[in-house]
Structure formats: structure tokens, C-alpha cells
C-alpha positions as CSV (number, residue, x, y, z in Angstrom):
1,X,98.2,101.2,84.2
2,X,95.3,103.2,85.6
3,X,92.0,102.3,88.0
4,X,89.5,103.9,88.6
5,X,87.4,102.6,90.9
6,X,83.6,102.0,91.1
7,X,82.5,105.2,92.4
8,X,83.9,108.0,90.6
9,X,82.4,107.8,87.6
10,X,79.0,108.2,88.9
11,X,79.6,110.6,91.8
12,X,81.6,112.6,89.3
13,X,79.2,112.9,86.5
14,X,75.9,112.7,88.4
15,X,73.9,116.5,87.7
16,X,70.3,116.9,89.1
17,X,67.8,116.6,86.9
18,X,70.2,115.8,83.8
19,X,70.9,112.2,82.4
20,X,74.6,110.7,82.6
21,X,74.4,110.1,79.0
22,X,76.5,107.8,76.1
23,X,77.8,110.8,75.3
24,X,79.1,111.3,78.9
25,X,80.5,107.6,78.8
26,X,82.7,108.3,75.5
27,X,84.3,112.1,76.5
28,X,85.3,110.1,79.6
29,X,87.2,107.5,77.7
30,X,88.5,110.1,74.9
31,X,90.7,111.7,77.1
32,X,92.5,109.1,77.8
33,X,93.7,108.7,73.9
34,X,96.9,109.8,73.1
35,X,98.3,109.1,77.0
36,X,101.2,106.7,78.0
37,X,97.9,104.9,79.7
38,X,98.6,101.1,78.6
39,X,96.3,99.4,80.5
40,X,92.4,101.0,81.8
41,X,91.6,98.9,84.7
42,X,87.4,99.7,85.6
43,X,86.6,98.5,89.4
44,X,83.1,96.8,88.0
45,X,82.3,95.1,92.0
46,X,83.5,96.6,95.5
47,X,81.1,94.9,98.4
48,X,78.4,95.8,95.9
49,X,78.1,94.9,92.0
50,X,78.4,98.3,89.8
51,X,76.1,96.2,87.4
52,X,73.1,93.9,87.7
53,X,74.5,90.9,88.5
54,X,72.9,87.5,89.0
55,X,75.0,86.9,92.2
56,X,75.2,90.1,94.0
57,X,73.7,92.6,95.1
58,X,74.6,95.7,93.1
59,X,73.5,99.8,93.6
60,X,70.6,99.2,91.7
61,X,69.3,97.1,94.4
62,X,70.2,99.6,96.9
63,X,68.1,102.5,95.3
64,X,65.1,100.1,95.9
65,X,65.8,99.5,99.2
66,X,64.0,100.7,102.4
67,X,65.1,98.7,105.1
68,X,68.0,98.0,106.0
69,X,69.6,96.6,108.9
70,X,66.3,97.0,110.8
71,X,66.2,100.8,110.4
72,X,64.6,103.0,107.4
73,X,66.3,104.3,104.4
74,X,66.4,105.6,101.6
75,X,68.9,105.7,98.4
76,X,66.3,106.7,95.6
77,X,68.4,110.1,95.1
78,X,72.1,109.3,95.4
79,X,74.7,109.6,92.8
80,X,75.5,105.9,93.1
81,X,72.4,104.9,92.8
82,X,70.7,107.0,90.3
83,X,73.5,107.0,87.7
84,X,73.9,103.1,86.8
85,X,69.9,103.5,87.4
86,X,70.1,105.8,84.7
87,X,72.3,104.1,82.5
88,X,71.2,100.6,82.8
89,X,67.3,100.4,83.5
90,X,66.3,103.8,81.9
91,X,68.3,103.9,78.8
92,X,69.3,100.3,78.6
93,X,73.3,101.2,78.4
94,X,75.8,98.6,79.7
95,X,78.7,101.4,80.2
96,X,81.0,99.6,80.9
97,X,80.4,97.4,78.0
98,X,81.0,100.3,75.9
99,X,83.9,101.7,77.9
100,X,86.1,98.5,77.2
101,X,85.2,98.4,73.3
102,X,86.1,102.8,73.4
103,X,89.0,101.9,75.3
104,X,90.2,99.3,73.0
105,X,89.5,101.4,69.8
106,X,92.0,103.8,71.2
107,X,94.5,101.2,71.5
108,X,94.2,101.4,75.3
109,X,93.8,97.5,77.4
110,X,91.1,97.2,79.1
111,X,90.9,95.4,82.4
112,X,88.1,94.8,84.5
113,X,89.0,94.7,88.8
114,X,86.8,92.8,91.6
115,X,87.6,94.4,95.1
116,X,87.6,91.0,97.1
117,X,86.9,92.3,100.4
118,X,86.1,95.8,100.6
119,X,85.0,96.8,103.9
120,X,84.1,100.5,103.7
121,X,81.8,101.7,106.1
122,X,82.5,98.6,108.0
123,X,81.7,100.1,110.9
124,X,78.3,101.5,110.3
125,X,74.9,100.3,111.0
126,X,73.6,101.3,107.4
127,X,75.3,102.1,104.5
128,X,74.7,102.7,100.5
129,X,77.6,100.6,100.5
130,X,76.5,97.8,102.8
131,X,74.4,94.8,101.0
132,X,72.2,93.1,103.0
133,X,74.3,90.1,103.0
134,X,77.0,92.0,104.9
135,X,74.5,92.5,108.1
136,X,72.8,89.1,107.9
137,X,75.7,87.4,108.0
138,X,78.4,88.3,111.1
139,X,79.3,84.3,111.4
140,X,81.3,85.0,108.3
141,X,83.4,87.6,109.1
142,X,87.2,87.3,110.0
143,X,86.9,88.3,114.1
144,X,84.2,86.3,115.3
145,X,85.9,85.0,118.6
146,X,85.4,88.7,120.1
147,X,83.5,91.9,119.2
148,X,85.1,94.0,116.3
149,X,87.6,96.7,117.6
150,X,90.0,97.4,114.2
151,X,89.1,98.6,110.9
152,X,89.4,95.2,109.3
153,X,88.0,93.3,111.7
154,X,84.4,93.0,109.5
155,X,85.7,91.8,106.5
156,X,85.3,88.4,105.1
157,X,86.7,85.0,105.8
158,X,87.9,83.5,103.0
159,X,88.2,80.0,104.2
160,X,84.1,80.2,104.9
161,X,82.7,78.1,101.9
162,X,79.6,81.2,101.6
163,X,82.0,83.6,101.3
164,X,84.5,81.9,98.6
165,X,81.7,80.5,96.6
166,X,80.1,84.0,96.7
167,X,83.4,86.0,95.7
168,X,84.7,83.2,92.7
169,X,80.9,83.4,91.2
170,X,81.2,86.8,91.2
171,X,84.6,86.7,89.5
172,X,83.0,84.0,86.7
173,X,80.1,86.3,86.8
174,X,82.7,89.3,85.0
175,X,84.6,86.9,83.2
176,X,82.0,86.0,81.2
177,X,79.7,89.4,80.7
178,X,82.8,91.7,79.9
179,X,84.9,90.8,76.7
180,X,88.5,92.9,78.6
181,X,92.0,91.9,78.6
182,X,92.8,91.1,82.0
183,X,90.7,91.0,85.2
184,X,93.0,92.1,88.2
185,X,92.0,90.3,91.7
186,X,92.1,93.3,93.9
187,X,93.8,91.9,97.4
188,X,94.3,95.8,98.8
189,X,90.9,95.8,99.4
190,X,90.9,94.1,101.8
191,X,94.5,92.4,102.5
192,X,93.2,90.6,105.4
193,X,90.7,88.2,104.5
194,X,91.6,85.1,106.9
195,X,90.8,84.9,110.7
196,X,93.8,85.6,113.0
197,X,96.3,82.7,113.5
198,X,95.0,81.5,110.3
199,X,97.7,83.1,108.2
200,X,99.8,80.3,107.4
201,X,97.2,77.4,106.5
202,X,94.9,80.0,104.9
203,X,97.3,80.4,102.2
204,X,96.1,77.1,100.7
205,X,92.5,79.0,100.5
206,X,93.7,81.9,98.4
207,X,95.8,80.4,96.3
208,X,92.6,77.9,95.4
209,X,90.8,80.5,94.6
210,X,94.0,81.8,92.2
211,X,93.6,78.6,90.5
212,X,90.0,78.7,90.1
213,X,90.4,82.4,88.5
214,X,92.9,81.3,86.0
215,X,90.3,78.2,84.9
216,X,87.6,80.8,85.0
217,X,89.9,83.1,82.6
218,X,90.6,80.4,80.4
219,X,87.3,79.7,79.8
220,X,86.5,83.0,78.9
221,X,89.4,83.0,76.8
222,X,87.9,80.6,74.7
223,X,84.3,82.6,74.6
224,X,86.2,85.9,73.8
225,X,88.6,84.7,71.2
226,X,92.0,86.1,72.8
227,X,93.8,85.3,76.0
228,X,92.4,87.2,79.5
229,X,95.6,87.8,81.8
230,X,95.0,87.9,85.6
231,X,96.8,90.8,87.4
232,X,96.7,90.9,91.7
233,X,97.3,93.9,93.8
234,X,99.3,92.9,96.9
235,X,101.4,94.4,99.9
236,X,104.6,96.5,99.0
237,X,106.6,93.6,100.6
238,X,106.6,90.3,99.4
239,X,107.9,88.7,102.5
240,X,104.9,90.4,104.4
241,X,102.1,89.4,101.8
242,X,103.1,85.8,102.3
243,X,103.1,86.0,105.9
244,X,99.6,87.5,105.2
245,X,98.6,84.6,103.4
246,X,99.2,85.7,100.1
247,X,101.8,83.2,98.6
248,X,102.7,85.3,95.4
249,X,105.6,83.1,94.8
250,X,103.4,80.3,94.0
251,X,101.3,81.9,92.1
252,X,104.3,82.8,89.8
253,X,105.1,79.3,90.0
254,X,102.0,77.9,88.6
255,X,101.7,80.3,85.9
256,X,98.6,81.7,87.6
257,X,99.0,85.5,87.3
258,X,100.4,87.8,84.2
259,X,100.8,90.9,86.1
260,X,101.8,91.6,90.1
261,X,101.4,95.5,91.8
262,X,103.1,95.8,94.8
263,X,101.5,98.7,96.5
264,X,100.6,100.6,99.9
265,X,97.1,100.6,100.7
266,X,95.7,104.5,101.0
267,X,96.8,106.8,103.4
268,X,100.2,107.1,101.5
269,X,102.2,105.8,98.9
270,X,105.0,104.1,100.0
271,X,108.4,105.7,98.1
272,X,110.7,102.5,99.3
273,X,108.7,99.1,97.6
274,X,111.5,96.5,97.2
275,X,110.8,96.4,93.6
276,X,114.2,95.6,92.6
277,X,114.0,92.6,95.3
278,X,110.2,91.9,93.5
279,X,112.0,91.7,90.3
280,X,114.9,89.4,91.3
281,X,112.4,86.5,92.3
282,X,110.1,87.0,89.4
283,X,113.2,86.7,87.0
284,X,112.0,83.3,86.4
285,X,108.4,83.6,85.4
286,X,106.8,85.9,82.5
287,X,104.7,88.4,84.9
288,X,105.2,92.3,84.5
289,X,105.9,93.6,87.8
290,X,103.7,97.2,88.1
291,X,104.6,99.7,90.9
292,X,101.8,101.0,92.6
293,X,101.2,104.4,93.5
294,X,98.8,105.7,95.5
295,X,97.3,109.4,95.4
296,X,98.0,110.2,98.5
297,X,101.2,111.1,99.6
298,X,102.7,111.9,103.7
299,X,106.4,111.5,105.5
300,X,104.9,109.8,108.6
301,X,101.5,107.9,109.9
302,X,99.8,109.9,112.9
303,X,98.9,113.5,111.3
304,X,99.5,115.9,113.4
305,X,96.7,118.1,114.8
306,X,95.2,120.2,111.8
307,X,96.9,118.4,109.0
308,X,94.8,117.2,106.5
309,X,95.3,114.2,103.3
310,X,97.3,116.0,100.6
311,X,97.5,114.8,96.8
312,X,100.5,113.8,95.0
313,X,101.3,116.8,92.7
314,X,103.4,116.4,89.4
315,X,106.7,116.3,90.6
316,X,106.1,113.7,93.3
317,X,104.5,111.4,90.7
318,X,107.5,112.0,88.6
319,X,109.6,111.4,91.1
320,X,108.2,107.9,92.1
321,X,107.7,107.0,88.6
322,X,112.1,107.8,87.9
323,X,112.4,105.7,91.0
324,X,110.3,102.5,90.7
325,X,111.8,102.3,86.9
326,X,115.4,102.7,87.7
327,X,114.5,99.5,90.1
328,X,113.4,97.5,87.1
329,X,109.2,98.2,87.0
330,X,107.5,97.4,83.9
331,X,104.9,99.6,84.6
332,X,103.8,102.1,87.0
333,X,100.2,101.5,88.6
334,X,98.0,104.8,89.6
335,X,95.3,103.8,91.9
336,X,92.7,106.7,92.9
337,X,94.3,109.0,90.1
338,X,91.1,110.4,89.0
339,X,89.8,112.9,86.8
340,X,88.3,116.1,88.7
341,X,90.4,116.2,91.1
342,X,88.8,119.3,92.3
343,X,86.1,117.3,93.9
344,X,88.6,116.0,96.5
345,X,91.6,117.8,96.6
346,X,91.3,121.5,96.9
347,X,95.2,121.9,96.6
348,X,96.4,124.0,93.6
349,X,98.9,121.4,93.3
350,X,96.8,118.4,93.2
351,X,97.8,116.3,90.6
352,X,94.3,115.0,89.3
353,X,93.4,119.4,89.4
354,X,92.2,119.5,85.5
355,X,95.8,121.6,84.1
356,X,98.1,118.5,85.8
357,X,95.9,115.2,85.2
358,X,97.0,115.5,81.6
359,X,100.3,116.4,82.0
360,X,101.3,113.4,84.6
361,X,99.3,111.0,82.2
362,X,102.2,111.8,79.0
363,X,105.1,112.0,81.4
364,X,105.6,109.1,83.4
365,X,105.4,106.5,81.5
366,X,108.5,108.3,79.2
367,X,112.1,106.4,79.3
368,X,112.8,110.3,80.0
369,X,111.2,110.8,83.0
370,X,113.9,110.7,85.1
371,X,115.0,113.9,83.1
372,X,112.3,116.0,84.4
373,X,111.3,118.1,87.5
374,X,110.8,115.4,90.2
375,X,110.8,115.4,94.2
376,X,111.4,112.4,96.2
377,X,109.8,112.0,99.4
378,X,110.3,110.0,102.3
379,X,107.2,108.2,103.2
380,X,106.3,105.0,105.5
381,X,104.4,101.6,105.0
382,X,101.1,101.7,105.8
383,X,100.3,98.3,106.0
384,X,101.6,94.9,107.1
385,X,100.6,91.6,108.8
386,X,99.0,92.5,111.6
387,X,101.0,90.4,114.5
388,X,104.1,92.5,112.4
389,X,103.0,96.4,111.6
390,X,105.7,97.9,109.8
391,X,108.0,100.4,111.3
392,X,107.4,104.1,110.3
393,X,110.8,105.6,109.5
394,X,109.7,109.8,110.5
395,X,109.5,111.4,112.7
396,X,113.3,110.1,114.1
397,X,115.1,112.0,116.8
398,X,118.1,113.8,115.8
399,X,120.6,113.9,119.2
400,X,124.1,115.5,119.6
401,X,126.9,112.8,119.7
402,X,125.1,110.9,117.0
403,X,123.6,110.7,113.5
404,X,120.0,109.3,112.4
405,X,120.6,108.1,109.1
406,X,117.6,108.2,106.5
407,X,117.7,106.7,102.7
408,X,116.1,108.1,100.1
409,X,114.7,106.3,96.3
410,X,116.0,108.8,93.9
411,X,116.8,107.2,90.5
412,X,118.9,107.9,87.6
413,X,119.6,111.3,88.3
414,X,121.7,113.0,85.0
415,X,124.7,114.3,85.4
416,X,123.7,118.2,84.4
417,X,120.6,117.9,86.4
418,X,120.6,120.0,90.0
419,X,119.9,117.9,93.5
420,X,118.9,119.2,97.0
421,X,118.4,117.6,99.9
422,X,115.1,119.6,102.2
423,X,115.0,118.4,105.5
424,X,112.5,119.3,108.6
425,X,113.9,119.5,112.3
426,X,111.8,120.4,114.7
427,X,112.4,121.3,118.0
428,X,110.4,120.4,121.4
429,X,108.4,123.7,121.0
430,X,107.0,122.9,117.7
431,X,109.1,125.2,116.2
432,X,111.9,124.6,113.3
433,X,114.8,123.6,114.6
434,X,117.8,126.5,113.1
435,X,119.3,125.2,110.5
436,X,122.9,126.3,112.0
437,X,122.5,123.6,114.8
438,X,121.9,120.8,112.2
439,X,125.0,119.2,111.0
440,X,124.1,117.0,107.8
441,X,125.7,115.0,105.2
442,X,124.8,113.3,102.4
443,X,126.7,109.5,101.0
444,X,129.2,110.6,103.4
445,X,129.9,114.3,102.0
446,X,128.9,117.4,103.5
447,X,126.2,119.3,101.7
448,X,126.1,123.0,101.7
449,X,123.1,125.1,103.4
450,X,121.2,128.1,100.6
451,X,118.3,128.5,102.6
452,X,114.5,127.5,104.3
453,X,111.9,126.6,102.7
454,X,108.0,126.6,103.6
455,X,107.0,123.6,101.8
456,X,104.2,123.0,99.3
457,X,101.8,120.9,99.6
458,X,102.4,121.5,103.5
459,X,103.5,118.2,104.9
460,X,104.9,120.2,107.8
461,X,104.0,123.4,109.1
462,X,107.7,124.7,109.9
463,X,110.0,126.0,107.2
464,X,112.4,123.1,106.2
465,X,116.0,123.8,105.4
466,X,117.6,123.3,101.5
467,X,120.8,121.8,100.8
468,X,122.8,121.1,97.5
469,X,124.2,118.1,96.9
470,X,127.4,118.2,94.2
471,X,126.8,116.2,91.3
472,X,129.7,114.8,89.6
473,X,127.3,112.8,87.4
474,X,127.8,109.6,89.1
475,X,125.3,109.8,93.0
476,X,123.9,106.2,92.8
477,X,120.4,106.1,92.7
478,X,120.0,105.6,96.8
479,X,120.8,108.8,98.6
480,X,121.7,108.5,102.1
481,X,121.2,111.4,104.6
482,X,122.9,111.8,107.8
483,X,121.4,114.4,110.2
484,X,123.3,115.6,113.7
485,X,122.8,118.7,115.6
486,X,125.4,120.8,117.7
487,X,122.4,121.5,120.5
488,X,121.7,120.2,123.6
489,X,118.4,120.0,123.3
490,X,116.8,116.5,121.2
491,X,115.3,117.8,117.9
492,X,112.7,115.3,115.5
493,X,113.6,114.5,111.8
494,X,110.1,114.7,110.9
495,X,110.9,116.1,106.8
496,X,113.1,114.6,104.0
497,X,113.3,114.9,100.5
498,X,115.3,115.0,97.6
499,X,114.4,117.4,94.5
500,X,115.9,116.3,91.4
501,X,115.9,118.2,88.0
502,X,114.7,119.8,85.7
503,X,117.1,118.8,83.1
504,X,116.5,119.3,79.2
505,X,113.3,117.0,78.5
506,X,112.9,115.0,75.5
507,X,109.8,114.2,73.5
508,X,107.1,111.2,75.6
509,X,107.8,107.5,74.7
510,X,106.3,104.7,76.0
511,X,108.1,102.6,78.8
């Protein structure tokens, strides 16, 4: 499964002085033919409608605008704005009208996705992003007992009658003007949508408005002559989305959702979802269980000074992909994998650069993935309730007289296929820690040293230090490293991977 959200498209394609034409609409869809893509999923509303719409605001309202906020603008000119201007008004083209019929003539799904409480910009006086709605209305928002501090503090309060009527009209609004598979309920945007404290008894909000959707659904069912599945985005942990307020076990219950993506929200993807605990309690109920993947990928929260965001590439798609399908998903979820790369990522090995995007889209949805070149990353969660953040696993300290102990995702990994363990110590100076102080082992055997390693993408700036791991043909699919050093001095475990493969690779299939 695939989204692309409701910005790309226009801020990708947009040229001065040139129309986004049909034509523009259809090569965008066409190169997603012959992929292991199963399931297109369009973002058609984030805080504004992509489309005209009856209920919301939407960009086209925005290029009119001149006010906003109390102070002047102007959004004539931007990509945003101009494109479904374009499209729409000019040359009376409902795009993504004819993207779902294109995608469904190629045998590809397609879903349409409602982000339920985006809050970008939040923090901003005006915005292109920012309806009017949004600044007229504070008395609605989530932290309203004291002035916003956090980024989520602006968004939405769902158990406000203005706001739930406005989001479920919406929601009938797509039901009924796009004829798509499924319409996914995008929570990760924002996951916190009741006041603090509120948690618990504002579960009974959300999963009304579940409810509502899948009557909505059904309806639309009816008008469009084939059954409309509802998928949700959610936190990685399902223990931690209920505590949130999200009672996805409920849901399952009632029969209210088809598919469930467990995912991190943005500024990584997380590399250790429970999904094999996710697909334990869902045994029960007939809903496929998607991994989501993010496209950003880092070992630890707080960049240091002068890092930047850095892409997935190949190999750590791969390498998630083998992972979250040994643990029993049914499909892996890309959110922000999207074409052009190059406008984002200036990495050569960004995996949306033009010469990858391809090449990820007919691997990792093959039952031979886990065959193929793939690097497994440590990472942490980036989000949780917020009375209980999670608990970043890097940077750890690495003491004499003891041994931090970090586990790594890894797979099936084949019995022919070669395994290395790259690990980054640093020491107080900043400096890489040598690699003859370290003493490491890996599911209790010692793994041999063959070398440093500057690392690509750069998630640290010091060299890291390779290991190989013996395969016998039977390492489980957890990996646990132990890491110890013979100085005196504490050192920081702030790198570790595992680099599977390549072994011989057999011809794409589909999950």
C-alpha cells in the first residue's frame, strides 16, 4: 500500500506558465502499473479539502483569499493553489476522479485518506494551510485551559460537537463523490485529538465516529455497487493507541475497520512495531494488518548538531519490509514514498531518487525479499501518549564491567546469505571509540572484527566498526547485540545495524 499525500502532486508537477494537464494526471498513475503497489491510497483533505467541497474549505478558497487572520496575503501564485485551480476551475478536471478509474484500470485499489487532524503550521499566524476556521475558532482546540506550548497542542477536540460534525461531513462528503475501494481514516495526523485527562472517556468519541464511518461506507456501498473497506492509521503500539484513546480492539470487535497500519509518525520509522503481538489479537477478526513505514529513517531522537533528515534508501526499505513480513504483515504501508525524490532528498541514495523509486516498488512486496541486499537499523519511537513518551533505545552508554544489550528485527535471513553486525561507539571527545576497546557479541557468540566503516547515508559522523556474524543457517530472526569495552573511560552506543544479504534473488511475486 502506498499514500501520497495532498501536496505532492501539485508542488511536484506545478511549472510556471505551463498547465498541469490530463496528460500529467495519467503518466503519474502509469508508472505505477506493473509494481507490487496493491492498494493507491490519495490524501484527498488534510486541514484543507484538495477539492471543492461543500463543507470545507479547500486550496481553491485559499488562492481567493486576502485576509487572513487579520493580516494581508496572498496565495494567487502558489503551487497548491494554482494547480487544482488549474485542474478544476480552468479545465473542469476532477483528477482525482480520473486517478481512481486509471488506477483501477491497471488493476491497482484505490483508496481515498482524510487526515483527521492535521495541524501543520500550527503554530503560525497565517498559512496556505490554515482555513479560516482554524483561527476563528481557538475554543475548539484540544489545550484550551492554558496557552499552547507543544506541537499538538492546536489541534482539534474531538469530543467538541463543531468539530466531529465538521470532520464526519467531511468523510460523507468523499464517501459519496469518489467511487474508491476503501477510505483509510488517517489518526497519524494528528494522534492526539482529545483534551488532556480526557484519554480514557474520549475513547467513546472516536469510536462513534468509527461507527458513523462504517454507516457512511455502507451507504456508499450501495451507490457505488461494491463494498468500501475502512482502513485507520494508528500508533506502532497498540497498548499505547488505546491509552491514547484509540480503542482499535473494539473496532475489530464490531467489524468496523478492514485494514489497521501500525506506524511511527515522521521523523523516523520505527524498525521494532509489535506486529507479531498486532497479529496475535487480530487473529480473531478479518482485518489485514499493514506495517507502516515511514521515509525517514534515524537511530535516535535529538540530531546532533549539523545532522540533517536522511531518506530510507533501498536496502533499508528491504530490510524493514523482510522484517515486518517474517512477523506476519499482510502488507507493508509506504507513507511519504514519493516520486521525485530529488525535490527533498538530495542524497544519492534516497530511495524515492528517480533510478530507486522503481526498483523498491517491484521488490518489497516479493515472498523473496528477504533474499535480497537489506540493512536493519536500529531506530526509536517517535511517538506515544503524551503522560507516557516512549523510551529512545540510542544513544546507550557502553561501561566496563558490564554489557548494554540492543535487539535488532532482522527476519528470515537464508542460510547462504552473509550477516554483519556495524556498530558506532563513541567516545566523550566526539571521536570513534577504537574498535580494540569494544568487546561485543552477538546471541551470545563472539563475532569477529574485519574493519570500520564510514557509513552511508551518514547517520553518524564517526567511522563505525563491522563484524561478521557465522551463519549456520539457523540465527532466529531477532538478533541480540551485546557491547562492553575494556577502557576506563564511558563510551555511547549511539550506531547499530545488521546488513543481511545479497543472496541469489528470484523473480517479483506478490505478497
Amino acid at each position: 500500500m502506498l499514500n501520497e499525500d495532498d501536496t505532492h502532486f501539485a508542488f511536484s508537477r506545478h511549472r510556471d506558465g505551463e498547465a498541469v494537464s490530463l496528460d500529467d494526471v495519467h503518466t503519474f498513475v502509469d508508472q505505477y502499473a506493473g509494481t507490487q503497489v496493491t492498494e493507491f491510497v490519495m490524501c484527498v483533505g488534510g486541514r484543507l479539502a484538495d477539492f471543492p467541497s461543500r463543507i470545507r474549505e479547500s486550496f481553491l478558497d485559499k488562492r481567493e483569499q486576502r485576509v487572513e487572520n487579520g493580516r494581508p496575503v496572498d496565495y494567487h501564485d502558489r503551487a497548491l493553489t494554482a494547480v487544482p485551480y488549474s485542474l478544476f476551475v480552468e479545465q473542469g478536471i476532477d483528477w482525482y476522479a480520473v486517478a481512481f478509474d486509471r488506477f483501477r484500470s491497471h488493476g491497482i485499489s484505490p483508496w481515498a485518506s482524510v487526515r483527521m487532524n492535521d495541524c501543520h503550521d500550527n503554530d503560525q499566524p497565517t498559512s496556505v494551510l490554515h482555513p479560516d476556521f482554524f483561527h476563528d475558532h481557538p475554543e475548539l482546540r484540544r489545550v484550551r485551559h492554558r496557552e499552547p506550548t507543544d506541537y499538538f497542542d492546536r489541534c482539534y477536540d474531538y469530543e467538541q460537537p463543531e468539530v466531529y460534525d465538521l470532520m464526519i461531513s467531511f468523510v460523507e462528503e468523499v464517501a459519496l463523490r469518489y467511487d474508491v475501494d476503501g477510505l483509510e481514516l488517517d489518526w497519524m495526523r494528528e494522534n492526539y485529538c482529545l483534551r488532556i485527562g480526557r484519554e480514557q472517556p474520549g475513547a467513546v468519541t472516536i469510536t462513534r465516529f468509527l461507527r458513523d464511518t462504517r454507516a457512511i461506507l455502507d451507504r456508499a456501498a450501495e451507490q457505488w455497487g461494491h463494498p468500501v473497506k475502512l482502513g485507520v492509521r494508528v500508533m506502532a503500539d497498540p497498548i499505547q493507541s488505546a491509552a491514547n484513546g484509540f480503542d482499535v480492539l473494539t473496532w475489530a470487535r464490531e467489524r468496523l475497520v478492514d485494514v489497521i497500519v501500525p506506524t511511527a509518525r515522521w521523523r523516523t520509522t520505527d524498525n521494532d512495531m509489535p506486529i507479531a503481538f498486532w497479529k496475535q489479537i487480530l487473529a480473531d477478526y478479518p482485518i489485514i494488518l499493514a506495517a507502516g513505514l515511514e521515509i525517514l529513517l534515524s537511530p535516535w531522537r535529538s540530531p546532533f548538531p549539523g545532522s540533517t533528515l536522511h531518506a530510507q534508501t533501498v536496502e533499508t526499505t528491504q530490510g524493514a519490509a523482510a522484517h515486518y513480513v517474517a512477523q506476519g504483515a499482510d502488507r507493508i504501508y509506504l507513507f511519504n514514498y514519493m516520486d521525485r525524490g530529488e525535490l527533498y532528498f538530495t542524497e544519492p541514495s534516497n530511495v524515492c531518487r528517480s533510478d530507486h523509486y522503481h526498483q523498491v516498488l517491484t521488490t518489497i512486496g516479493s515472498d523473496d525479499v528477504a533474499a535480497r541486499s537489506r540493512r536493519h537499523i536500529v531506530t526509536f519511537r517517535d511517538l506515544g501518549p503524551e503522560f507516557a513518551p516512549p523510551r529512545d533505545r540510542l544513544p546507550a552508554p557502553v561501561i566496563n564491567g558490564a554489557f548494554q544489550q540492543v535487539r535488532v528485527g532482522v527476519g528470515v535471513i537464508p542460510s547462504e546469505a552473509p550477516v554483519r553486525l556495524i556498530i558506532g561507539v563513541r567516545a566523550e571527545a566526539g571521536e570513534a571509540a577504537p574498535a580494540d576497546d569494544l568487546v561485543v557479541y552477538v546471541n551470545s557468540t563472539s563475532v569477529r572484527l574485519v574493519g570500520v566503516e564510514t557509513l552511508d547515508p551518514p547517520y553518524v559522523s564517526f567511522p563505525c566498526a563491522l563484524y561478521d556474524i557465522d551463519n549456520d543457517g539457523t540465527l532466529p530472526s531477532f538478533l541480540v547485540a551485546e557491547v562492553s569495552t575494556t577502557a576506563t573511560d564511558p563510551l555511547a552506543l549511539e550506531y547499530v545495524e545488521v546488513r543481511v544479504g545479497p543472496c541469489a534473488q528470484a523473480g517479483p511475486s506478490r505478497i
